[in-house]
TIMARPA-377839 format. One record per residue: residue in three letters; x, y, z of N, C-alpha, C in turn. Coordinates in steps of 0.02 Angstrom, whole numbers, padded with zeros to 5 digits, always signed. Layout:
REM residues N
ALAXYZXYZXYZ;...
//
This chain:
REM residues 66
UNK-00777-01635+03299-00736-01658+03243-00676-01694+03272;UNK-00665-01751+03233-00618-01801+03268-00538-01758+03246;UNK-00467-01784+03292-00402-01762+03257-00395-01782+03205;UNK-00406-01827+03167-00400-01853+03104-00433-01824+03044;UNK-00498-01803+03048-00548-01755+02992-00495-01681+03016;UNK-00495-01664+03063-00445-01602+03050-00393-01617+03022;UNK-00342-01665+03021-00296-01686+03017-00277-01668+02917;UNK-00348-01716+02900-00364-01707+02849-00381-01657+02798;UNK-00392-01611+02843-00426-01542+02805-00359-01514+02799;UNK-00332-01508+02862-00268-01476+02851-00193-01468+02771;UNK-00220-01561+02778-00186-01579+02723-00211-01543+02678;UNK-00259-01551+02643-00310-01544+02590-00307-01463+02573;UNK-00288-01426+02628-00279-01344+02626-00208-01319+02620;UNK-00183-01360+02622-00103-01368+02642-00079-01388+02546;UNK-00109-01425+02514-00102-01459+02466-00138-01410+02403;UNK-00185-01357+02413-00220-01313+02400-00177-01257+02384;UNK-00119-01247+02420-00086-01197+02425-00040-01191+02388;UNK-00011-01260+02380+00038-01291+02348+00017-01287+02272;UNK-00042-01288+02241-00070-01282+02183-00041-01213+02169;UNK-00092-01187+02184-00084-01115+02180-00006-01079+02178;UNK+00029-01088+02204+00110-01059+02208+00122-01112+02142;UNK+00101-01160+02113+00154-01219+02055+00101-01173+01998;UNK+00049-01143+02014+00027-01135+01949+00066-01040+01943;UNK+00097-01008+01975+00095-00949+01980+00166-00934+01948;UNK+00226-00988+01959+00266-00988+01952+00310-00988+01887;UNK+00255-00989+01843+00284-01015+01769+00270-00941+01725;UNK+00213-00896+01744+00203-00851+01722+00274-00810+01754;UNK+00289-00808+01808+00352-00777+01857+00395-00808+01817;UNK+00412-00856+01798+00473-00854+01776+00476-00821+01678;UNK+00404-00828+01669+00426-00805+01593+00420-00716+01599;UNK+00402-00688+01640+00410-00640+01662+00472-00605+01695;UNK+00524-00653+01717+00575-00613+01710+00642-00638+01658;UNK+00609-00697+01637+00652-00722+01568+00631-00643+01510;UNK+00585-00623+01534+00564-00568+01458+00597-00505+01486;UNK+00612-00501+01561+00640-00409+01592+00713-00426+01568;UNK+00725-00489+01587+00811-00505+01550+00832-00494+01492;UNK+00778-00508+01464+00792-00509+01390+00774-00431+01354;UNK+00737-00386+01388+00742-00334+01400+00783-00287+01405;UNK+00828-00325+01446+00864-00278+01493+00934-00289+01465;UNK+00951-00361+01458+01009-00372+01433+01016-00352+01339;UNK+00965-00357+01279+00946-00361+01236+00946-00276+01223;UNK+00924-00229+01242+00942-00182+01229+01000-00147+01244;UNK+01035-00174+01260+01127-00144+01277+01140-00156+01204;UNK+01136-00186+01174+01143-00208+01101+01110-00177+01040;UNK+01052-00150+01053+01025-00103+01006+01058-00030+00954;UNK+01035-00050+00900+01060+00027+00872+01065+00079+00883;UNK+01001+00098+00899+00982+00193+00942+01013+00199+00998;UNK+01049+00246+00986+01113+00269+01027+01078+00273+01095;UNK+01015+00314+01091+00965+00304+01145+00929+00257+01171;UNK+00921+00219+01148+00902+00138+01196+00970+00141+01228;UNK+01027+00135+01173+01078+00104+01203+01107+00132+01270;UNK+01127+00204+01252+01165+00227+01289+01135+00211+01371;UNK+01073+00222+01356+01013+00222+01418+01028+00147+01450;UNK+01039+00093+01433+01039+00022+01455+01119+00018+01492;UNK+01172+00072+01445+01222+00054+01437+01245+00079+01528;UNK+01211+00146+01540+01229+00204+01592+01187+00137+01661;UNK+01139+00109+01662+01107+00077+01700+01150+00008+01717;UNK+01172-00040+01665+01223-00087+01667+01275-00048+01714;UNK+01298-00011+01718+01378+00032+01749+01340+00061+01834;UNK+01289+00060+01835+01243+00105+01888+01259+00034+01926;UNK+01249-00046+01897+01220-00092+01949+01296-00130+01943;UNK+01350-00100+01940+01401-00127+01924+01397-00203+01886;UNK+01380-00204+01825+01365-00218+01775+01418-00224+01709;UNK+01452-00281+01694+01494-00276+01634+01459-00256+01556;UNK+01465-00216+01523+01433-00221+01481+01508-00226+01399;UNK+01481-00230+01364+01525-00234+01280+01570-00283+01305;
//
């Protein structure tokens, strides 16, 4: 096999990879757009127990909360 057909494959596997991480990335980000919204979104809740629970974790990660 000549340097150039390797050369080529390389690319071609190289470019392969690159797919794969652009297609992975969008689920990752709506996945932690939703833990945020999670996370930040229940500090705000009624039940003293969601709340308090979000509220004690915000203060754990030195965390501003109200």
């Amino acid at each position: 096999m000549s340097n150039l057909s390797k050369a080529a494959t390389r690319s071609t596997s190289i470019s392969g990879v690159e797919a794969q991480a652009g297609s992975r990335i969008v689920p990752a980000l709506f996945a932690v757009a939703f833990g945020l919204f999670l996370f930040i979104g229940t500090g705000f809740a009624a039940p003293s127990l969601i709340h308090n629970a979000t509220h004690d974790t915000r203060h754990s990660l030195g965390l501003p909360c109200h």
